[in-house]
VEXZA-449603 format. One record per residue: x, y, z of N, C-alpha, C in turn. Coordinates in pm, whole numbers, plus 50000, padded with zeros to 5 digits. Example, Ala and Ser with C-alpha at 12.3 -4.5 7.8 and 13.67 -1.06 7.14 Angstrom:
<rs>
513194943150780512304955050780513204967050780512854977550708513674989450714512905000350787
</rs>
This chain:
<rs>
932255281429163932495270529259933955271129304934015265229427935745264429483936095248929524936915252529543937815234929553939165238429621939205230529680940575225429794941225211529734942605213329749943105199729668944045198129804943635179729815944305178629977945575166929922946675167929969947585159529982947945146030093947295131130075947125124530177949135121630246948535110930353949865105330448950545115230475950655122430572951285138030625950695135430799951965129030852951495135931041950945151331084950485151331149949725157931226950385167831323950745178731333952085180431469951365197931473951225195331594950945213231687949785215831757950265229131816949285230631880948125243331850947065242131858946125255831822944895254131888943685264631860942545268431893941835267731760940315264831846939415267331752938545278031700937885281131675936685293631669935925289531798934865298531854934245299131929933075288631920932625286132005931675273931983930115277631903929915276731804928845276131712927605279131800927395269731880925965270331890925775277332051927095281032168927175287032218926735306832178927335305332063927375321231996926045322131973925875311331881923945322131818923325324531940923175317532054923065318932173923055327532255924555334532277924905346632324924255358932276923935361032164923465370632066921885369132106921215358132106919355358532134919115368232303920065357332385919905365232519920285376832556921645384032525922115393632510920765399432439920275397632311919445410532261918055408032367917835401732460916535403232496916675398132646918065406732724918195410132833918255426932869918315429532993918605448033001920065444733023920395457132920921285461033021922335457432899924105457032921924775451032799925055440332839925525432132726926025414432731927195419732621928865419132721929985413232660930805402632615931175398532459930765384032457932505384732417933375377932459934775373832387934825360332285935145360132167935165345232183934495342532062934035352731986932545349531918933135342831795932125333031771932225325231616932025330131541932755338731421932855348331320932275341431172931685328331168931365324031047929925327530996930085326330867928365332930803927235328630954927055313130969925715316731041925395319431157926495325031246926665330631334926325348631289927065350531214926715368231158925075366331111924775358331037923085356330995922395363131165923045356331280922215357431407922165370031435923725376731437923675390931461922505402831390922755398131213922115405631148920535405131167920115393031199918645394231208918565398631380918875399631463918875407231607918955421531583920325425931486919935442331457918695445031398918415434731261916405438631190916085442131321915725432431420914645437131494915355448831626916235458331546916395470931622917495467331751918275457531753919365455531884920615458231851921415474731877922665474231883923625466031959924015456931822925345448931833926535458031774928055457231843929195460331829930075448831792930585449931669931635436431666932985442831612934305433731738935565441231667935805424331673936195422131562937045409531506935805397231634936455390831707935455378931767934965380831904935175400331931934645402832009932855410731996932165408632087930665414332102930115421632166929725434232141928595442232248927155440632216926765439532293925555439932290924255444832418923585456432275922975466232441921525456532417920945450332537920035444232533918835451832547917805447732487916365454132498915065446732585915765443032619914725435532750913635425732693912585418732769912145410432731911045411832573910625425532619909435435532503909715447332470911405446632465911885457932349912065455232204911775444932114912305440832038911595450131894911475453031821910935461531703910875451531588909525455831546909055448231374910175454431312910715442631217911805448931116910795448830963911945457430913911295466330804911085452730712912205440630670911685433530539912125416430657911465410830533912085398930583913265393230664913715383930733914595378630821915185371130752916255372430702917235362330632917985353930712917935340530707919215333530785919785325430717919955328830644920615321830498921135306330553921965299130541922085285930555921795278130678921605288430828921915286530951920095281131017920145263531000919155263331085918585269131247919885268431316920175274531438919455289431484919795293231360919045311731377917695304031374917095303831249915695303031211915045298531334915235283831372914215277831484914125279131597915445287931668915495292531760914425307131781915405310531701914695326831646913145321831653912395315231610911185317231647910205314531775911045308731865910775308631987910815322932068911725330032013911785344732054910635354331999910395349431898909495356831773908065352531806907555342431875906605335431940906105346332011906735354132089905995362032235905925377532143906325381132027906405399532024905295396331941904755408532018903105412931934903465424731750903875415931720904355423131553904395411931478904285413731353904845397631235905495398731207906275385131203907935385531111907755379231017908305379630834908635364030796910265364330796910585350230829911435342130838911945333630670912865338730609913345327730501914945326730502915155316930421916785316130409917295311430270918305303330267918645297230150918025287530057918445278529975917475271329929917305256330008918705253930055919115244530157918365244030246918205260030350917085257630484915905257430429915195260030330914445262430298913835249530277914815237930271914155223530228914595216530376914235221130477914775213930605913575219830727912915209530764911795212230858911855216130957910675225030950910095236231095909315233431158908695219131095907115216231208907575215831343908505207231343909255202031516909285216631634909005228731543909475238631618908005248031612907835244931494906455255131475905155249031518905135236231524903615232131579903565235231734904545231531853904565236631975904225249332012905035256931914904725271831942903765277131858902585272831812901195273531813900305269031891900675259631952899865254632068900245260432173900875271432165900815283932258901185298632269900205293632136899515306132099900215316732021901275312831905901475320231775900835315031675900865323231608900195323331469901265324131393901575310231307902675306631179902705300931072902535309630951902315301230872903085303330757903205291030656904255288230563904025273730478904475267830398904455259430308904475247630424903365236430360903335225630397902435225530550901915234730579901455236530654902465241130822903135250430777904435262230853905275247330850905305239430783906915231730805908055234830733907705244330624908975247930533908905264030536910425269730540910265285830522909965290330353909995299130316909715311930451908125307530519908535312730659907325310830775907235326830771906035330730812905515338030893905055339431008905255346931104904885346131266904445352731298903415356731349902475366131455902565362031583903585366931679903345367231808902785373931956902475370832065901745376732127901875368032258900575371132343900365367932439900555351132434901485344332504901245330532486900765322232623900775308132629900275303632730901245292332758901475290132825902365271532841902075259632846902735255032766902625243332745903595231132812902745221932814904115203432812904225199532724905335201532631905395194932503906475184132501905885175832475906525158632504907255155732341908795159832314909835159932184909805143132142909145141032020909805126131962910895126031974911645137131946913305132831947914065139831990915155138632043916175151632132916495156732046916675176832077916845183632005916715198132045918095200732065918265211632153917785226932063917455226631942916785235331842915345237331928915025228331917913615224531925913345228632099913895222332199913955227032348914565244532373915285248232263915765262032333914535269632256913895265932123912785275232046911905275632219911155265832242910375267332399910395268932455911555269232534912085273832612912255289832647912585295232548912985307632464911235316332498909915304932402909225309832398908505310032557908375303332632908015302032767908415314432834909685323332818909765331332886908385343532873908095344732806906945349732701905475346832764904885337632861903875326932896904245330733039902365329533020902155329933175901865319433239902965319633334902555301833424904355292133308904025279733390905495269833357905555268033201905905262333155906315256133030907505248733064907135232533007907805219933029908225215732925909455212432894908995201232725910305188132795909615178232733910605163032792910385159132690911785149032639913095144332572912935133232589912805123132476913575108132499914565108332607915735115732527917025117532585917705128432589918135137032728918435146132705919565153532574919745166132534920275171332399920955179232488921825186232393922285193932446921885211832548922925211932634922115222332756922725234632714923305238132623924075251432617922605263932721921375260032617920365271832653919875269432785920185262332848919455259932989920795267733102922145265833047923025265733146923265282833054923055290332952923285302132955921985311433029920945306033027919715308933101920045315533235920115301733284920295305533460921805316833497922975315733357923815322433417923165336833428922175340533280921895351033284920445360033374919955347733470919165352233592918265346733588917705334133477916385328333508916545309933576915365312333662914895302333698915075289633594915395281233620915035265133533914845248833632914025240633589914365229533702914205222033584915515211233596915545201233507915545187933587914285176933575914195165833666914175159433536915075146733532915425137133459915105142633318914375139933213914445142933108913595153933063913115165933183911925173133167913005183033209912815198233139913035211333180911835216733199912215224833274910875234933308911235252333340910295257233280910795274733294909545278033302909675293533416908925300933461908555312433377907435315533331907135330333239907645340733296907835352433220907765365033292909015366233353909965361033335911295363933386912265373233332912955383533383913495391433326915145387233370915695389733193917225387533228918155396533216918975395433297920545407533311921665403933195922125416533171923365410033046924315405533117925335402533054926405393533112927705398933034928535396833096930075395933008930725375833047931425374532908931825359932935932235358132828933475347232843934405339832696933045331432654933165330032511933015314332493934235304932465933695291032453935095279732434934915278632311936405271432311936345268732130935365260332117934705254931977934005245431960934245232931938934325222831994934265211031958934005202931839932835209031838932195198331652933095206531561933755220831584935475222331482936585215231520936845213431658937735207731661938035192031639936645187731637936555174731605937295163531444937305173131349937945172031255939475170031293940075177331370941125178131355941405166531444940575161931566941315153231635941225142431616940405136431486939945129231441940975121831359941305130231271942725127931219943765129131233944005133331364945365131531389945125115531512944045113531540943725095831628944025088031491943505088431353943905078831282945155080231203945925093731226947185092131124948525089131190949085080031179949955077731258951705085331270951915086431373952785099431403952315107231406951095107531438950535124431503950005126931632950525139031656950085142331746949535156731771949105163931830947935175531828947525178231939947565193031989946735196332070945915209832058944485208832076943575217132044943585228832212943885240532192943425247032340942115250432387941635250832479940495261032533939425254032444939195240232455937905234232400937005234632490935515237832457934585232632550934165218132563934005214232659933985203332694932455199032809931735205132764930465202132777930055189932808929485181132914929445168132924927895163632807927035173432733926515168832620927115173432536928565176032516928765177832413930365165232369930475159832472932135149932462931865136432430930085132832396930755119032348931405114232209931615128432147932865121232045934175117932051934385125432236935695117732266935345107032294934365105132392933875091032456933885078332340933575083532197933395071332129934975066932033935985076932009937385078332032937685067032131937565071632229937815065532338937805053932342936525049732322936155034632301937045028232206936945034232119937915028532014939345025432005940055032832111941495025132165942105042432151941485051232116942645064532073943575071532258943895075332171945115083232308944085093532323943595101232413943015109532442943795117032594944365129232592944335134532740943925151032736943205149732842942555162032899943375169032980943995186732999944705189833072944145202733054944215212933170944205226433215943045226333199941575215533302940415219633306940075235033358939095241733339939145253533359937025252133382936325256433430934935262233448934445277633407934335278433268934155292533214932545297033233932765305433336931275312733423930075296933435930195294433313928895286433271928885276033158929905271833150930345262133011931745256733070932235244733086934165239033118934385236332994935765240133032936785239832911937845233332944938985226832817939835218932843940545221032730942415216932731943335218232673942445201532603942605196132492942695181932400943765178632343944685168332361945475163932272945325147032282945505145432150945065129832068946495128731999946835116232020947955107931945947665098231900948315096931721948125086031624948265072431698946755064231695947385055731739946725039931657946425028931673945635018631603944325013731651943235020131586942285021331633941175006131627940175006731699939054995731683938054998431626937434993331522935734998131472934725005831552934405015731496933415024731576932025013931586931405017631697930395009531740929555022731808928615031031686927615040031754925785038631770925215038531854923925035131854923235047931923921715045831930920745054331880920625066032062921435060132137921765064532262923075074232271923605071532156924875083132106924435097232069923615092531974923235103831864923335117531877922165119731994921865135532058922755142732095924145134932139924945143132161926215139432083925935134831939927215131731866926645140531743925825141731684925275147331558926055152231475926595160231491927425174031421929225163831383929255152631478930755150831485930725137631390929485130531341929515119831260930515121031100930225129431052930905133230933932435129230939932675132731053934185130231119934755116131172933555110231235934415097031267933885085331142932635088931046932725078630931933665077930862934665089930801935995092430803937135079830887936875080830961937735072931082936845056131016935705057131064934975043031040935725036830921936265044630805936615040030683938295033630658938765042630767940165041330776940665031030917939915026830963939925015931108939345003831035940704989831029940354979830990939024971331056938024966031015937364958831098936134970531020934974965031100933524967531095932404980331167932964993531135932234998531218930785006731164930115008931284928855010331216927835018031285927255027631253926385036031309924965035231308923995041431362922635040631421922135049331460921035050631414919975060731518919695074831480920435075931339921005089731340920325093631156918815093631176918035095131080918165110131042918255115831172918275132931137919305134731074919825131031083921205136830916921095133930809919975128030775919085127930669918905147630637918455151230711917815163630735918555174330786920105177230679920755187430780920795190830616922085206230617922325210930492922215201230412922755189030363922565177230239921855164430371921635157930267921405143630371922985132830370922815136930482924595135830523925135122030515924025110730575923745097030544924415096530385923645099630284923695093030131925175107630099925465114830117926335121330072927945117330150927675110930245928885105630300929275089830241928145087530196928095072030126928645076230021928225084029941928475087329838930615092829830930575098329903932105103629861932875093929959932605085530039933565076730061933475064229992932855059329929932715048429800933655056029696933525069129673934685072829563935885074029578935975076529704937645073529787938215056029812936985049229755937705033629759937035024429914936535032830015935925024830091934755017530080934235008630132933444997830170932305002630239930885007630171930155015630275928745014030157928275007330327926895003730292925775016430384924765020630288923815032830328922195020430406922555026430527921285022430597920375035130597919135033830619918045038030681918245051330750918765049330873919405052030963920235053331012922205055630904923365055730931924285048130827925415046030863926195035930765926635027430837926725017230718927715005530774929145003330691930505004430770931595005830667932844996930727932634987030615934194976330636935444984330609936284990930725937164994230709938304991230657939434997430655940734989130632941214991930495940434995930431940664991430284941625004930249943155005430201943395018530128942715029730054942455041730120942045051330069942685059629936941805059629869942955065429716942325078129652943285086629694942805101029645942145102629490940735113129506940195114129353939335126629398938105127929319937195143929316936195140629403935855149429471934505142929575934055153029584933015157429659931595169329630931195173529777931405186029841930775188529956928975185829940928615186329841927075187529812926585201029895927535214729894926735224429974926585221430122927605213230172927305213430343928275216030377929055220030457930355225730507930795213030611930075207530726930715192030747931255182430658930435179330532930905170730453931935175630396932645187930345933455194330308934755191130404934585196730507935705194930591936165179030630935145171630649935045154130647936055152930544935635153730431936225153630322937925154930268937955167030314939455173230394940345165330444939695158030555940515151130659940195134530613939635130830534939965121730462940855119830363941255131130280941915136030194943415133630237943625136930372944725133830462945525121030505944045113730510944525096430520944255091430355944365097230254944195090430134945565089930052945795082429970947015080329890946775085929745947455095829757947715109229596947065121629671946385124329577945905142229601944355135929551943445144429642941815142929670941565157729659940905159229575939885177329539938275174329623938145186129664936525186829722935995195729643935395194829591934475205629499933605212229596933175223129568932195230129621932945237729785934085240829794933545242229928933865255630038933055264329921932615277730006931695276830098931155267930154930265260930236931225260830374932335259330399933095258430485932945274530565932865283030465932595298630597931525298430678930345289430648929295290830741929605284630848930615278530886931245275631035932545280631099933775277730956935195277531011936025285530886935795298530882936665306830773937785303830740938665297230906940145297230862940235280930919939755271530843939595259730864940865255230787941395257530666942495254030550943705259330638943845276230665944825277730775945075268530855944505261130943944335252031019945335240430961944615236230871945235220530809946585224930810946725241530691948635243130719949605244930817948905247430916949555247831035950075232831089949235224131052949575214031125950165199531065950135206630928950415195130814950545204630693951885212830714952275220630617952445217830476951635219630381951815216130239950995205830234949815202830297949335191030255948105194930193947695212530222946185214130123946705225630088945965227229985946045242629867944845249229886945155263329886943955272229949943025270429847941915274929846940635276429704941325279429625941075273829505941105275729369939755281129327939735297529248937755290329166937785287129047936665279929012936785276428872935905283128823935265283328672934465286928581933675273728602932385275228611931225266528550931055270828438
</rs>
């Protein structure tokens, strides 16, 4: 096991970049392998489950080139793809798996699909019942809701599949698989999720019509590779700007963020809350905008998030319950059951290590509720195996009084390798690299 020992009350001061945007990358890598032609990618997110994407694209036979966070990739067109010899590993990365089987939906070969023990306890129905109702064959524990899955794909047909809940996993798996199908394929959203796969789609030559909460794609479309940056990621940089809005005397600026309009309402809810926020050197990268971020310490108001947030806050909650804890007054979240259902259940594991840091935090259903204000006081707290809660953790560690240890948190490479670099850059001496211990 590893551990980070963080040193709280330390401003915030500089400027940097993030890694490439997470869910942009696994992205780049699906279309790239199942366009003609090559796709040059700059930019790429170098953490475990981003490489999980690469490695299972080479199984099925697609030369990828990687020098440091750059990508080649010679694409094999829509029905070049090859049965790989053993199983598909995607070790912690839901992103690969459920996507990946929307791709895996249309090739006439079987795959199985498994991962860690983590994905392994985190559901596939949302992804696998659609793409049987047109026409793969998948099966796996619980009736294909838990991996390892197996897939037999082939000829499919299209469907309208009407999502209980937004979920851009779930819309790019169909999406993905529709190209595959003869005739439209529709799927509509409560509320729209995020568009990374709709807006890398069309850059890379296909058709899409999105009317209010319905996408729609045409079968049989063939795509061209591409060359293109990605932006930094947001749900990384979110940590950082998070804490430098609640530590006072800080200030920070993140470069070359994407700024995705489903992906900014964690500034938007910042925002709300009284923080300094300014946007500078907008930029439109081919198919994704980007923006310079800088946030200054300032005195914030209770977060106030509801079930109209969610879809496009998910990934950044870890980060502002953090904030919720350290902002006097009442703030309180909603709607946001699926984090029940990510690497840990993020709900009871965020309850859990901010009650040991001394805050006021009640576990709903559906989110927390946390009387802020109260002095944070450094002690041992537990990623539980998720790399958000880890880094959460971190940057609580920052606003806490003494020194705060995170146990567990080799969990942090499956997003942000040089996430600790980070902290020293900007708050020199305030964390100590891994330590390991003996169990």
């Amino acid at each position: 096991m590893s551990l980070i020992r963080v040193k709280g009350k330390s401003p915030l001061k500089g400027a940097f970049s993030v890694p490439g945007d997470k869910s942009i990358s696994h992205r780049a890598v699906m279309l790239g392998a199942i366009a003609n032609g090559l796709t040059k990618v700059n930019g790429f997110a170098t953490g475990e489950d981003c490489m999980n994407t690469v490695k299972a694209f080479q199984s099925l036979g697609v030369d990828i080139n990687k020098l440091k966070t750059k990508l080649i990739i010679q694409g094999r067109g829509l029905h070049g793809l090859n049965k790989p010899e053993r199983a598909i590993d995607a070790g912690n990365s839901g992103t690969t798996m459920r996507i990946l089987l929307g791709i895996l939906a249309g090739q006439p070969f079987q795959t199985c699909l498994t991962g860690d023990e983590s994905l392994k306890r985190r559901p596939m129905r949302r992804v696998t019942e659609p793409l049987m109702k047109m026409g793969a064959k998948i099966s796996g524990r619980d009736g294909a809701n838990f991996a390892p899955l197996t897939i037999e794909g082939g000829a499919l047909h299209p469907i309208h599949h009407i999502s209980p809940i937004p979920s851009a996993q779930v819309k790019s798996a169909i999406l993905l698989a529709g190209l595959y199908a003869d005739g439209k394929t529709l799927i509509s959203e409560p509320l729209l999720s995020r568009d990374h796969t709709e807006r890398m789609l069309h850059f890379f030559g296909a058709e899409l019509s999105i009317d209010e909460q319905t996408t729609a794609i045409k079968g049989r479309q063939e795509l061209e590779g591409k060359k293109f940056n990605i932006p930094g990621d947001i749900s990384a940089a979110c940590f950082f700007l998070t804490a430098a809005a609640i530590s006072p005397n800080s200030n920070i600026k993140v470069t070359g963020v994407g700024v995705n309009p489903t992906r900014t309402r964690f500034l938007n809810i910042l925002e709300r809350a009284g923080a300094k926020i300014t946007l500078s050197q907008p930029k439109e990268e081919l198919f994704e905008p980007t923006a310079d971020v800088t946030v200054e310490g300032s005195e914030l108001k209770p977060l106030k998030i509801g079930p109209d947030d969610i879809p496009n806050l998910l990934d950044e909650i870890p980060a502002l319950a953090v904030a919720g804890a350290v902002i006097k007054g009442e703030s309180i979240i909603r709607g946001a059951a699926e984090l029940r259902v990510k690497e840990s259940d993020r709900i009871k594991t965020l309850a859990i290590n901010l009650t040991r840091l001394g805050a006021d935090v009640k576990e709903l259903k559906d989110g927390l509720l946390i009387r802020g204000g109260k002095p944070l006081k450094g002690c041992e707290v537990d990623s539980f195996g998720d790399h958000r809660i880890a880094m959460a953790m971190v940057i609580a560690g920052l606003t806490a009084e003494g020194e705060t240890t995170i146990l567990n948190t080799d969990c942090i490479n499956t997003s942000f390798p040089g996430f600790i670099d980070t902290i020293e850059m900007i708050a020199p001496g305030a964390a100590s690299w891994r330590e390991k211990m003996d169990l």
